[in-house]
Backbone as CSV, one residue per row, in Angstrom:
resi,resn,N_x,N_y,N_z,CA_x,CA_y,CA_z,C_x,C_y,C_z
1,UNK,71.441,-24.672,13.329,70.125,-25.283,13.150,69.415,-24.584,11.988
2,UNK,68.542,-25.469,11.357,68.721,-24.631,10.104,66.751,-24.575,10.255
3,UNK,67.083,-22.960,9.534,65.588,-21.956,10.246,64.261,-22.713,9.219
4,UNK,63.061,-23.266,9.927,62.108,-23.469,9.196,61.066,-22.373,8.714
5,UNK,61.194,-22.109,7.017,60.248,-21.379,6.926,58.884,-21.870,6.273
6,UNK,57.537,-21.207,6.584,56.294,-21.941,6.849,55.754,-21.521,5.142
7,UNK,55.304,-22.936,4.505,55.077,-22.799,2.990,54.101,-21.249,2.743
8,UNK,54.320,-20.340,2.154,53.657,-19.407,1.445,51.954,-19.895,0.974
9,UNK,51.353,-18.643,1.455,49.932,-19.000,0.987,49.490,-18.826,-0.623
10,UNK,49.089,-19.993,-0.854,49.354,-19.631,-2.668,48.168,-18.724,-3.042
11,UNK,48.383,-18.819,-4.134,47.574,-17.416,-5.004,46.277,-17.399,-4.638
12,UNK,45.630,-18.980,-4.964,44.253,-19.272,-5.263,43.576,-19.402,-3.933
13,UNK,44.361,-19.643,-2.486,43.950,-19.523,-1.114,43.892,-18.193,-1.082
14,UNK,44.776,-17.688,-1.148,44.941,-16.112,-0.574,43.417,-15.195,-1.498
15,UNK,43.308,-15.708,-2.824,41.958,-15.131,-3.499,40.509,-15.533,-2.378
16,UNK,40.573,-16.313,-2.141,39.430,-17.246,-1.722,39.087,-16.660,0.016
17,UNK,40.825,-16.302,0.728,40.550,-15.962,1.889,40.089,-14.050,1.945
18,UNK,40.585,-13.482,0.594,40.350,-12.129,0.606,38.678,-12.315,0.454
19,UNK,38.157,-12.851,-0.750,36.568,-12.865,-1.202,35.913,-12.891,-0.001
20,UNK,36.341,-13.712,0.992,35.827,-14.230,2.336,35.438,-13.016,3.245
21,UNK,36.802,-12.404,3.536,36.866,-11.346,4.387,36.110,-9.871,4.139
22,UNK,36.257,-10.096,2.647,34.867,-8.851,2.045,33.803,-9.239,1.941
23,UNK,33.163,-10.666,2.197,32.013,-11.057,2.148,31.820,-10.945,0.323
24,UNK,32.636,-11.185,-0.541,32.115,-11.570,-2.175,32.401,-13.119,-2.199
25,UNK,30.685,-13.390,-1.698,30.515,-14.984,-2.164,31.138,-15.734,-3.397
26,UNK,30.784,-15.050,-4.679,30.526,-15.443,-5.809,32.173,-15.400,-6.041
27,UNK,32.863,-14.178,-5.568,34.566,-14.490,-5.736,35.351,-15.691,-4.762
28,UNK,34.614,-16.068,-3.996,35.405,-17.044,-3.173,35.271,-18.452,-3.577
29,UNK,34.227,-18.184,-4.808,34.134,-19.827,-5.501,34.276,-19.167,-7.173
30,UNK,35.686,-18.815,-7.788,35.693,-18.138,-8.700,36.372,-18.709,-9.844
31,UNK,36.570,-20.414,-9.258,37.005,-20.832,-10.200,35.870,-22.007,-11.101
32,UNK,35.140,-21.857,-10.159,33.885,-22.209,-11.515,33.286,-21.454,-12.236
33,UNK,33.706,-20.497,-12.276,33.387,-19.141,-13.451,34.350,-19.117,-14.641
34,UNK,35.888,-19.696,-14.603,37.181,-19.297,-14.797,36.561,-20.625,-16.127
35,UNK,36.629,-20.292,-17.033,36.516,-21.155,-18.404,37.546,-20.749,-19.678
36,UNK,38.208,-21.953,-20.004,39.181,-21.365,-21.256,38.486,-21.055,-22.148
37,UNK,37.248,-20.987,-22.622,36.527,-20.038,-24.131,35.774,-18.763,-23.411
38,UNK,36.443,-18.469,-22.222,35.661,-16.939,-22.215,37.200,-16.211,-21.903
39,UNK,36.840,-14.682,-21.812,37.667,-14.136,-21.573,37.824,-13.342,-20.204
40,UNK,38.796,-12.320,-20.384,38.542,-12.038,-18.531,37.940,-11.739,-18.094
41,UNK,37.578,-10.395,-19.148,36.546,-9.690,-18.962,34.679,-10.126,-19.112
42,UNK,34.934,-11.446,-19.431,33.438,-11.918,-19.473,33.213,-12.896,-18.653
43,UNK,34.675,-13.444,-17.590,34.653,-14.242,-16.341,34.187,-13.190,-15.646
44,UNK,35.268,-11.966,-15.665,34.695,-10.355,-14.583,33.342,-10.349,-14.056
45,UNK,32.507,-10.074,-15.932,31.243,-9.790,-16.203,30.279,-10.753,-15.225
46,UNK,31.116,-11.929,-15.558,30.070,-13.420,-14.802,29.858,-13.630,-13.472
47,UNK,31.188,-13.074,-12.670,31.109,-12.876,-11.391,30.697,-12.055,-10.332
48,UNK,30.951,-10.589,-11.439,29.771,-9.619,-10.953,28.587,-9.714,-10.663
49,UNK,27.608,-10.748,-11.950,26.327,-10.736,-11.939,26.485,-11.533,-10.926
50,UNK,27.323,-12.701,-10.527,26.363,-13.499,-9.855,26.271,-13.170,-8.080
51,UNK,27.727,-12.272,-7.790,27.928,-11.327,-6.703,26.787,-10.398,-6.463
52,UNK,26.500,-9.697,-7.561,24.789,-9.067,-7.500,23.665,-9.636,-7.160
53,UNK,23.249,-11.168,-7.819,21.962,-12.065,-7.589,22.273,-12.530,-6.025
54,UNK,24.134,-12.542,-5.815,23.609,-12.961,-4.200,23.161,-12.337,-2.894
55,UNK,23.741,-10.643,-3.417,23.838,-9.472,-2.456,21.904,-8.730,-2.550
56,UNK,21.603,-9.347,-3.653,20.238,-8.700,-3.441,19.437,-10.021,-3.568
57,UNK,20.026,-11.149,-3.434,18.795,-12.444,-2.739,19.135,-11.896,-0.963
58,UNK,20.085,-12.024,-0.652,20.631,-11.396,0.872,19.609,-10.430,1.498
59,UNK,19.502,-9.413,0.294,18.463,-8.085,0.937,17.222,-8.259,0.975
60,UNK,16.977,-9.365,0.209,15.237,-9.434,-0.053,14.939,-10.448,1.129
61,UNK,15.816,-11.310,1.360,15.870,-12.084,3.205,15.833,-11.046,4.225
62,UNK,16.455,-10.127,4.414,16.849,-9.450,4.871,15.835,-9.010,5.515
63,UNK,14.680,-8.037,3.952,13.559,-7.352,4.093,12.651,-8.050,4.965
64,UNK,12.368,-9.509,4.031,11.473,-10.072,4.418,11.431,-10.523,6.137
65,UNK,12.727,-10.765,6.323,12.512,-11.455,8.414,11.978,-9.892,8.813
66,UNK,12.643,-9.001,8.403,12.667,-7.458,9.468,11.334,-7.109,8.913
67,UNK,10.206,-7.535,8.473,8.985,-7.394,7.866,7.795,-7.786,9.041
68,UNK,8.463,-8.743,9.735,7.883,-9.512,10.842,6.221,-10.165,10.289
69,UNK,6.707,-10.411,8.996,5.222,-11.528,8.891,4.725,-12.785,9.582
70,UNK,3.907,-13.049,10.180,3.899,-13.802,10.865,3.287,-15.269,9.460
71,UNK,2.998,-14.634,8.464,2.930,-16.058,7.936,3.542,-15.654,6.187
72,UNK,4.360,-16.311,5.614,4.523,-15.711,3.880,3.080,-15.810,3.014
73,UNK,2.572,-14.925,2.151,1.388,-15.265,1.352,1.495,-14.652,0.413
74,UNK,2.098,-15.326,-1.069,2.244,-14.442,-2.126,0.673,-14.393,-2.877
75,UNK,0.682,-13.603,-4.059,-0.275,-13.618,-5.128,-0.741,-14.339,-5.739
76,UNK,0.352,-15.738,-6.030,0.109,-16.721,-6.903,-1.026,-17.635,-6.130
77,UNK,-0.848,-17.468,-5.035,-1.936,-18.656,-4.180,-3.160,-18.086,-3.906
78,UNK,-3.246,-16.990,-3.854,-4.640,-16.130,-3.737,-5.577,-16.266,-4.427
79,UNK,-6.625,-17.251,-4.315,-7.705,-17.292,-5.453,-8.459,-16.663,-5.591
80,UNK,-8.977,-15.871,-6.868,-9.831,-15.010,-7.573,-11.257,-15.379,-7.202
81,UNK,-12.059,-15.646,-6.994,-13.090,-15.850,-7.101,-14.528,-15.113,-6.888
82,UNK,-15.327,-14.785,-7.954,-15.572,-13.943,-8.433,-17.354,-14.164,-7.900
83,UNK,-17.322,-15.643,-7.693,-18.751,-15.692,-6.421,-18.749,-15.994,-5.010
84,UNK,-17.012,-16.371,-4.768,-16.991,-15.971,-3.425,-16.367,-14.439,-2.878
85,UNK,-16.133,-13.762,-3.819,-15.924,-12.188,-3.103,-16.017,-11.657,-4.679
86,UNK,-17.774,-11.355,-4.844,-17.895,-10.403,-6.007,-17.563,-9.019,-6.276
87,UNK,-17.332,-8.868,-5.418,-17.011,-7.068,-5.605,-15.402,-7.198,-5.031
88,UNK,-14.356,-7.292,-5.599,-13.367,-7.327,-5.515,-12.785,-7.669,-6.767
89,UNK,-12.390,-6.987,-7.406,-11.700,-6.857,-8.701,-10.280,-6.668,-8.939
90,UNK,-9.847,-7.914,-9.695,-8.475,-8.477,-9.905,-7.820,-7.447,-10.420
91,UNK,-8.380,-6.894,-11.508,-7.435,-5.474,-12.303,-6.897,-4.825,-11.465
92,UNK,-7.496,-4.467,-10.364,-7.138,-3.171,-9.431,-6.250,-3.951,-8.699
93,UNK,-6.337,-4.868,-8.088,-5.724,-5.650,-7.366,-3.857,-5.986,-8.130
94,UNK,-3.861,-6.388,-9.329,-2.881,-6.245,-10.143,-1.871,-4.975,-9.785
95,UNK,-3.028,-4.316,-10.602,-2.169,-2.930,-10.397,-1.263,-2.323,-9.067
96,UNK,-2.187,-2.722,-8.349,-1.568,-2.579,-6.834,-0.222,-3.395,-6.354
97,UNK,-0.280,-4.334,-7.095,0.543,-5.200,-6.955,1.909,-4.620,-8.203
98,UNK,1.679,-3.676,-8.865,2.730,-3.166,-9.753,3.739,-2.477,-8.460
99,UNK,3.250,-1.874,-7.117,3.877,-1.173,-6.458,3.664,0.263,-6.581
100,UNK,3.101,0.856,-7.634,3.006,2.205,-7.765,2.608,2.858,-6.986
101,UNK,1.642,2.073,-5.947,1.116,3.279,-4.990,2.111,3.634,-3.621
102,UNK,3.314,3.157,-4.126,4.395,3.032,-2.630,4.692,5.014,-3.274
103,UNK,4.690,4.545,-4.411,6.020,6.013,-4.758,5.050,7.069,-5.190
104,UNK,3.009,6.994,-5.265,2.579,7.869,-5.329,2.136,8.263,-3.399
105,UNK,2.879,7.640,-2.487,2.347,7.852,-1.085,0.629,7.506,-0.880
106,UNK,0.275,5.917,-1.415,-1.358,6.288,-1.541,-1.455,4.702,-0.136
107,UNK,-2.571,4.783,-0.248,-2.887,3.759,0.883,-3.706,2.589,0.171
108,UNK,-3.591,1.665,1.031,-5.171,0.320,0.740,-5.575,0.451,1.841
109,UNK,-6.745,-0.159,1.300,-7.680,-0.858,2.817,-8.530,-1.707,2.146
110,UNK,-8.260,-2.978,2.982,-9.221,-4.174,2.555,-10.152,-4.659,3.734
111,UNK,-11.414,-4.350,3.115,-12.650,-4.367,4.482,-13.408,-5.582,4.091
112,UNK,-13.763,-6.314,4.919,-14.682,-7.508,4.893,-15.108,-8.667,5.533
113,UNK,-15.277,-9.231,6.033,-15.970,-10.298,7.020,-14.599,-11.224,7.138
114,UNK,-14.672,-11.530,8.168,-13.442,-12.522,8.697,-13.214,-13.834,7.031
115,UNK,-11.842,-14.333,7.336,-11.787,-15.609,6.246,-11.981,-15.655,4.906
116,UNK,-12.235,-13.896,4.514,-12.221,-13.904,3.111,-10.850,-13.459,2.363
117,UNK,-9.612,-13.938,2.970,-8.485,-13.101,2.656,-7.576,-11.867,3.042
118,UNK,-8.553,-11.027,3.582,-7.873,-9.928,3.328,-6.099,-9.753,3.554
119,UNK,-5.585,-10.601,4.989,-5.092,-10.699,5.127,-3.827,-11.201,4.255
120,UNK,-3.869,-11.963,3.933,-3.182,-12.838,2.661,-3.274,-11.882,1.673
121,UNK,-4.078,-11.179,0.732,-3.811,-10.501,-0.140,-3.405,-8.958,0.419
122,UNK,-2.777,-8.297,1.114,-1.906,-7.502,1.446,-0.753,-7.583,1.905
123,UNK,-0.742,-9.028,2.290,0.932,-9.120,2.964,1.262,-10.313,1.297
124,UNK,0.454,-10.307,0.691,1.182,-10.556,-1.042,1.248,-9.245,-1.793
125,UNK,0.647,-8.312,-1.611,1.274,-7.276,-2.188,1.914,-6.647,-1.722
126,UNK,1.936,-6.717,-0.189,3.804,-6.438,0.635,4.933,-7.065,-0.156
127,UNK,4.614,-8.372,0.102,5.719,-9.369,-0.765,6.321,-8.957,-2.074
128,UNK,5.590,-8.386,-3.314,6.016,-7.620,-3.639,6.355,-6.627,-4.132
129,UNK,6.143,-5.748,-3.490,7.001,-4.228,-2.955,7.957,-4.712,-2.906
130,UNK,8.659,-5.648,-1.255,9.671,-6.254,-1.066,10.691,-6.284,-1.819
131,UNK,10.224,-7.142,-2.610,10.799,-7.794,-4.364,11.347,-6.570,-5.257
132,UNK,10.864,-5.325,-5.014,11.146,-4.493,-5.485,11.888,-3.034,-4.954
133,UNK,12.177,-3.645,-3.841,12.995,-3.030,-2.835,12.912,-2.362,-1.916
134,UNK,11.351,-2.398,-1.542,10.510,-1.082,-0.769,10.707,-2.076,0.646
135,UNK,10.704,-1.435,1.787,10.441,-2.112,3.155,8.812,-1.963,3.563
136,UNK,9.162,-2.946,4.281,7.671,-3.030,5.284,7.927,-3.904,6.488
137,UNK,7.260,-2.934,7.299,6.568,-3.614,8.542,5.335,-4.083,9.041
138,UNK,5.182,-5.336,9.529,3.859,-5.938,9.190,3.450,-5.386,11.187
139,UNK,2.245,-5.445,11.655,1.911,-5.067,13.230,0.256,-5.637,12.960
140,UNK,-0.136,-6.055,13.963,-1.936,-6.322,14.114,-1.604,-5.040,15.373
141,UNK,-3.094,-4.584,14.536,-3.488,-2.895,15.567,-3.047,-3.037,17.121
142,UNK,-3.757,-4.216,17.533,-3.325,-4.596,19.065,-2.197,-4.601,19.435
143,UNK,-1.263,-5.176,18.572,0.189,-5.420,19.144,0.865,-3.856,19.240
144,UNK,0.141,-3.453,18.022,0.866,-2.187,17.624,0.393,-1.123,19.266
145,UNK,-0.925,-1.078,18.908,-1.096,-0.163,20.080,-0.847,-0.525,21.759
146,UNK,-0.572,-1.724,21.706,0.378,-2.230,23.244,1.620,-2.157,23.250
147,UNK,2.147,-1.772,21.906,3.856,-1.474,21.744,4.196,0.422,21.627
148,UNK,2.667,0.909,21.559,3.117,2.432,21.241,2.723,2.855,22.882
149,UNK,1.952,1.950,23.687,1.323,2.550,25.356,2.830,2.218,26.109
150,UNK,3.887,1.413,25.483,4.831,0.471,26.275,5.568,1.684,26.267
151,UNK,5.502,1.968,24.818,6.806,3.330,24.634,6.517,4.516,24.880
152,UNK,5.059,4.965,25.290,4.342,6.334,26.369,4.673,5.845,27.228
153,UNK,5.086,4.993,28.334,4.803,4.782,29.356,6.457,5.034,30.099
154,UNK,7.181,4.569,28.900,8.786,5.014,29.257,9.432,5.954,28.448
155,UNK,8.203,7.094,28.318,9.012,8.186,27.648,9.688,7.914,26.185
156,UNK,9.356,7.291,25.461,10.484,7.125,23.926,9.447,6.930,22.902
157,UNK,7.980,7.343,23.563,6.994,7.305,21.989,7.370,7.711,20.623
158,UNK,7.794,9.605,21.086,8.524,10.412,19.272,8.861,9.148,18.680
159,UNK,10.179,8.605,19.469,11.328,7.783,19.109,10.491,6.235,18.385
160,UNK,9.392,5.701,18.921,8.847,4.829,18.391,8.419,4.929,17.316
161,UNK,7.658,5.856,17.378,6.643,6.510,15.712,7.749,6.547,14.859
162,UNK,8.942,7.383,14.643,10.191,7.297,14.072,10.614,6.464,13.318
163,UNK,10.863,5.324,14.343,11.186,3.618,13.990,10.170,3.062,13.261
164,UNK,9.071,3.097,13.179,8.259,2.496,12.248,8.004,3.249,11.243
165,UNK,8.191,4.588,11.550,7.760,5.274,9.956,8.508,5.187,9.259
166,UNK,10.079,4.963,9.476,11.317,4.400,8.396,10.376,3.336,6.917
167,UNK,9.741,2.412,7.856,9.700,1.877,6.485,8.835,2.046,5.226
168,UNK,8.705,1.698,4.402,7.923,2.557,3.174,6.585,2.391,3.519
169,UNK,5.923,0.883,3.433,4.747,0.723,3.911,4.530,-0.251,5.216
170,UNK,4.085,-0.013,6.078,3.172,-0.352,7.120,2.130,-1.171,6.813
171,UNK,1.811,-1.718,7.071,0.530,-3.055,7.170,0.212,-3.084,8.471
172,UNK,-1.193,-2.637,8.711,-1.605,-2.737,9.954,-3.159,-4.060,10.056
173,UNK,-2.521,-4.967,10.749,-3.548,-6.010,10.473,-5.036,-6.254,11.360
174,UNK,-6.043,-6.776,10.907,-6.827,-6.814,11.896,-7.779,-5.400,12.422
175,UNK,-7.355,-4.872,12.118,-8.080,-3.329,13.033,-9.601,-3.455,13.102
176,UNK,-9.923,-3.374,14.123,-11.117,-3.595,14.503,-11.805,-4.832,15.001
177,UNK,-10.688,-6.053,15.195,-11.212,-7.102,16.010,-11.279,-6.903,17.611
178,UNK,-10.306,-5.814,17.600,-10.761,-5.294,19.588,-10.803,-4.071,19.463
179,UNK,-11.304,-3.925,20.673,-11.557,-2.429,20.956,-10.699,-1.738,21.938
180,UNK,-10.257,-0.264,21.703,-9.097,0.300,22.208,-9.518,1.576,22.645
181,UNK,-9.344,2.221,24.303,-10.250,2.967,24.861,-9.475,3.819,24.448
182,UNK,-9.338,5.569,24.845,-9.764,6.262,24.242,-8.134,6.956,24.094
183,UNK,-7.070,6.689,25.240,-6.033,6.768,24.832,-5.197,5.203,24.000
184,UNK,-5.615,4.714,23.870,-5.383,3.709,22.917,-5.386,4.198,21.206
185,UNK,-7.022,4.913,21.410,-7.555,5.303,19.961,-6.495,6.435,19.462
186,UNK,-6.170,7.103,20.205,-5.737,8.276,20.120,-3.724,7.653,19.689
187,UNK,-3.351,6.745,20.555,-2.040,6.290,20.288,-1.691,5.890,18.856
188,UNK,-3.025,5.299,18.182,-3.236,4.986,16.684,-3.731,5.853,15.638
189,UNK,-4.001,7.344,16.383,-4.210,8.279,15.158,-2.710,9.088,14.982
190,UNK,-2.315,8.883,15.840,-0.566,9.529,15.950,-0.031,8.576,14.784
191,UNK,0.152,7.299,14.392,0.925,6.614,13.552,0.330,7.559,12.084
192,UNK,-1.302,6.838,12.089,-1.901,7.466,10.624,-1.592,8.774,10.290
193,UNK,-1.347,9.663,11.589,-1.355,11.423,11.180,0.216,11.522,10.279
194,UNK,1.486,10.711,11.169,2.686,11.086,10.831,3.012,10.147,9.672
195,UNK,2.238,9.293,9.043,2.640,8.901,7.727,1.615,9.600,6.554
196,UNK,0.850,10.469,7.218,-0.403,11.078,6.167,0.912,11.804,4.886
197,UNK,0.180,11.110,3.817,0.967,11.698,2.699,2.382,12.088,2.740
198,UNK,2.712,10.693,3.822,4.645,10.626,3.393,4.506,9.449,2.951
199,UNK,4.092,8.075,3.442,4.076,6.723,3.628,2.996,6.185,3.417
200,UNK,2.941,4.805,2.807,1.936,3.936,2.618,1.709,3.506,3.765
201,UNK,0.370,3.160,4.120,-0.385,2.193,4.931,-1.243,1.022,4.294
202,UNK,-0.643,0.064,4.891,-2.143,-0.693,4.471,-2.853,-1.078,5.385
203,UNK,-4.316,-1.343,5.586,-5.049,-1.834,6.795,-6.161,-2.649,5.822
204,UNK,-6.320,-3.840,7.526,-7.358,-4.872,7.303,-8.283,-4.815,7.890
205,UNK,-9.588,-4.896,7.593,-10.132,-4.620,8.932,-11.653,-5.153,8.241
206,UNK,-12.598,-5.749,9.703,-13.324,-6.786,9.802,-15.118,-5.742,9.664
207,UNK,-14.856,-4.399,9.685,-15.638,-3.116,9.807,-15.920,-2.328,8.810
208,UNK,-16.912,-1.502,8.140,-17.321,-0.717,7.709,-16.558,0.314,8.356
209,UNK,-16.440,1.334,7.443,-15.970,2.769,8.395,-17.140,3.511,9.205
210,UNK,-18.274,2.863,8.528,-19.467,3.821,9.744,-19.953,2.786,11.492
211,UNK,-18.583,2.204,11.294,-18.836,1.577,12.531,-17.415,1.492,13.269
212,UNK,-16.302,2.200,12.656,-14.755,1.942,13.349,-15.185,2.731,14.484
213,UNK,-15.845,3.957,14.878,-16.295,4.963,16.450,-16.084,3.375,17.219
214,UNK,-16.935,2.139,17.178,-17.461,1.183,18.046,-15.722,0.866,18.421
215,UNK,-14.861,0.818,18.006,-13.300,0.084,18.624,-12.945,1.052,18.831
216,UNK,-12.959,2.118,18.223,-12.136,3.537,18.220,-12.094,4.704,19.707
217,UNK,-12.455,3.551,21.096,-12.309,4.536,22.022,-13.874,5.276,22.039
218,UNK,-14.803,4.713,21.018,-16.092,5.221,21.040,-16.163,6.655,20.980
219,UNK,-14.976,7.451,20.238,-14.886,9.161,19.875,-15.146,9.779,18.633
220,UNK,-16.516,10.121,18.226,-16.797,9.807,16.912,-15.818,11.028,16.094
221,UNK,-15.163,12.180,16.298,-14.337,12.580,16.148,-13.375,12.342,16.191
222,UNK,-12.529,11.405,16.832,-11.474,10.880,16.801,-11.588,9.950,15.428
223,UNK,-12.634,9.535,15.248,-12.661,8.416,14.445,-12.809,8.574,13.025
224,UNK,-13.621,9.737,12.726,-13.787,10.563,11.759,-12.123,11.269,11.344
225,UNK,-11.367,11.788,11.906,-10.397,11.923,11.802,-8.919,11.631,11.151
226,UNK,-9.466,10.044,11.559,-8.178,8.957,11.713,-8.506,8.235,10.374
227,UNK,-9.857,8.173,10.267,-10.826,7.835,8.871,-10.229,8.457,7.747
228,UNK,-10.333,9.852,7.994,-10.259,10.909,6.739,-8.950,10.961,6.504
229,UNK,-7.875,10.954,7.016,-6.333,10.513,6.964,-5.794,9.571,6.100
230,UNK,-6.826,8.281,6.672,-6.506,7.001,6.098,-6.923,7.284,4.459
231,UNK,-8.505,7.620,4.133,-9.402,7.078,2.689,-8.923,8.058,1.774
232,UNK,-8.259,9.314,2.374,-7.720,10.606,1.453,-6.958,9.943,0.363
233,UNK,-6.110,8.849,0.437,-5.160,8.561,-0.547,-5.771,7.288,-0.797
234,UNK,-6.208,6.932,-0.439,-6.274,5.013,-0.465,-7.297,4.284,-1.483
235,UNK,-7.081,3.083,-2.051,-7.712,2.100,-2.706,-9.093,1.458,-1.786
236,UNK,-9.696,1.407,-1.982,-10.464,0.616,-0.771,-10.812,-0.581,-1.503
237,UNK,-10.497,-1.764,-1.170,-10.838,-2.904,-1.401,-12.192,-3.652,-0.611
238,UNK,-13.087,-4.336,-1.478,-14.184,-4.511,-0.880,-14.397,-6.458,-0.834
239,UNK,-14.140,-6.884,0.238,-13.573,-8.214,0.597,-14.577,-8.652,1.258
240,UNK,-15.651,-7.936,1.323,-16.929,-9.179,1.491,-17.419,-10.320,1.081
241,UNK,-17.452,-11.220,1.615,-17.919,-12.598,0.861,-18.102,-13.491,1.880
242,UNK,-17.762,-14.931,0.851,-17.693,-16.390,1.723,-16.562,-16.625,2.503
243,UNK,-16.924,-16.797,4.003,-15.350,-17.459,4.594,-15.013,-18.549,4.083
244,UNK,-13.934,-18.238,3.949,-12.750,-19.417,2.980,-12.768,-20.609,3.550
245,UNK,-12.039,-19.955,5.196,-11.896,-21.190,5.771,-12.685,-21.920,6.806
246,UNK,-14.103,-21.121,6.863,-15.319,-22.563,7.104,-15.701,-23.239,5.499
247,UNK,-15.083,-22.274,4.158,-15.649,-23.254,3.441,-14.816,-24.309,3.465
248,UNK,-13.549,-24.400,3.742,-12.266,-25.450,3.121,-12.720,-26.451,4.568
249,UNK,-13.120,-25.552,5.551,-13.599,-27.184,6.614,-14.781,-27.695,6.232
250,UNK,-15.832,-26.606,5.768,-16.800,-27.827,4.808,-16.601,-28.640,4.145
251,UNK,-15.433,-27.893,2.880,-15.089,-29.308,2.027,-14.533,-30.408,2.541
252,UNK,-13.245,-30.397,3.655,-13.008,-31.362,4.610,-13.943,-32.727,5.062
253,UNK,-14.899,-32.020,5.215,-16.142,-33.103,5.849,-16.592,-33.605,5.091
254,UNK,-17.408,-32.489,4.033,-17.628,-33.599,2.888,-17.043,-34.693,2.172
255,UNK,-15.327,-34.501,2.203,-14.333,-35.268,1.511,-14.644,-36.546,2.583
256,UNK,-14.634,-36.443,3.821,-14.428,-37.647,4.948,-15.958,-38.288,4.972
C-alpha cells in the first residue's frame, strides 16, 4: 500500500504562521510590503516601521482602557473662552500639555464651579501624557476613598497605595463634591503623602482651598496638610466661570 505523505507547508504559510505566533502583525501580511523597485533591506526597513506604528498604537490602547476614563476628552474640543472662564490661560495650559510636568514630579489643580470643564481639560492633558508614554489612572475622590476603606478593611491597604502609585500621574476627580469623615480624610492624605515629590497628581475640585477642612473630615490640620503636599509642586488652574452645560441647555431652548 503505498504510504501517503501530507503536502509540505510552503514557505509563504509557514512565514505568515511564524509572524502569527510572535504576534508581528505587520510580518504576517508581508507581502504587501514585498515590491520589485525596493530592495530588501528597504522592504526590512518598511516592515519594521510599520511593526512599530502597530506595537505602540497597541500600547497607547492599552494605556488608555487601564486609565479607566470614564469618558475620552482631548484638547482639540476644549474651548478657550476667554469670557466664559477669564482667568484661565491657554499658554500655561499648552505648556502643560507639553507633559513636562510628569518628569519635573509637579502637580495641577483645576478649581472652579461645577460645568466649567475642569474635568475635560485634565483628562485631555492625561490624554496626552498617554500619547507620550506616561500612564495614568483616572479615580473620583469617592470611589477612590471607598476603594482605599475596602482595602483597610481586608488588610492589603500598603499593597493598594502601591498599585496606584505605579502609575506616573493620578487624576483624582471631583474632590470635594462629598464629604469624607475623618478616617476617610485621613485614607486620602496617605495617597497625596506617598506620591509627594515622586508622582504627578492631578485634582479637580468644585472648592477653594480655604474651604477643603468643610469635606476633609472637618480637621483643619489634616487639611492644611494634605493642602501643603498637594500646592508645593503644582500649577493651579483657575476654572471659574460660566457653566457650560446650563449654557449649551440654554442654547438648546433658545434653538427650539
Amino acid at each position: 500500500m503505498k504510504k501517503i505523505i501530507p503536502n509540505p507547508i510552503s514557505l509563504s504559510e509557514d512565514i505568515v504562521s511564524i509572524s502569527k505566533n510572535l504576534k508581528l502583525h505587520a510580518f504576517a501580511r508581508y507581502k504587501e510590503y514585498v515590491k520589485n523597485d525596493l530592495s530588501t533591506e528597504e522592504v526590512l526597513h518598511q516592515l519594521l516601521k510599520a511593526e512599530q506604528n502597530i506595537k505602540n498604537e497597541n500600547k497607547y490602547k492599552y494605556r488608555i482602557k487601564n486609565a479607566g476614563f470614564p469618558v475620552i476628552k482631548t484638547l482639540d474640543t476644549f474651548e478657550f473662552d476667554s469670557k466664559r472662564l477669564p482667568d484661565l490661560n491657554k499658554d500655561i495650559v499648552m505648556e502643560l500639555a507639553t507633559c513636562r510636568f510628569v518628569e519635573d514630579k509637579r502637580n495641577i489643580v483645576a478649581i472652579g464651579n461645577s460645568g466649567t470643564g475642569k474635568s475635560h481639560l485634565l483628562t485631555a492633558i492625561c490624554i496626552e501624557a498617554i500619547t507620550r508614554g506616561y500612564t495614568v489612572k483616572f479615580k473620583r475622590a469617592s470611589d477612590l476613598v471607598t476603594q482605599m476603606t475596602e482595602a483597610a478593611n481586608e488588610r492589603r491597604l500598603s499593597q493598594y497605595i502601591k498599585n496606584v502609585n505605579t502609575c506616573d500621574i493620578l487624576l483624582i476627580d471631583e474632590l470635594g463634591f462629598l464629604s469624607f469623615d475623618a478616617a476617610g480624610a485621613s485614607l486620602l492624605f496617605q495617597i497625596f503623602a506617598a506620591r509627594y515629590e515622586t508622582k504627578s497628581t492631578l485634582v479637580t475640585s468644585n472648592l477653594e482651598f480655604s474651604k477643603w477642612m468643610t469635606f476633609l473630615g472637618k480637621d483643619e490640620q489634616l487639611a492644611s496638610a494634605l493642602i501643603g503636599r498637594l500646592i508645593d509642586r503644582s500649577t493651579i488652574l483657575n476654572m471659574n466661570g460660566e457653566n457650560y452645560r446650563l449654557q449649551r441647555c440654554k442654547g438648546g431652548e433658545n434653538e427650539q
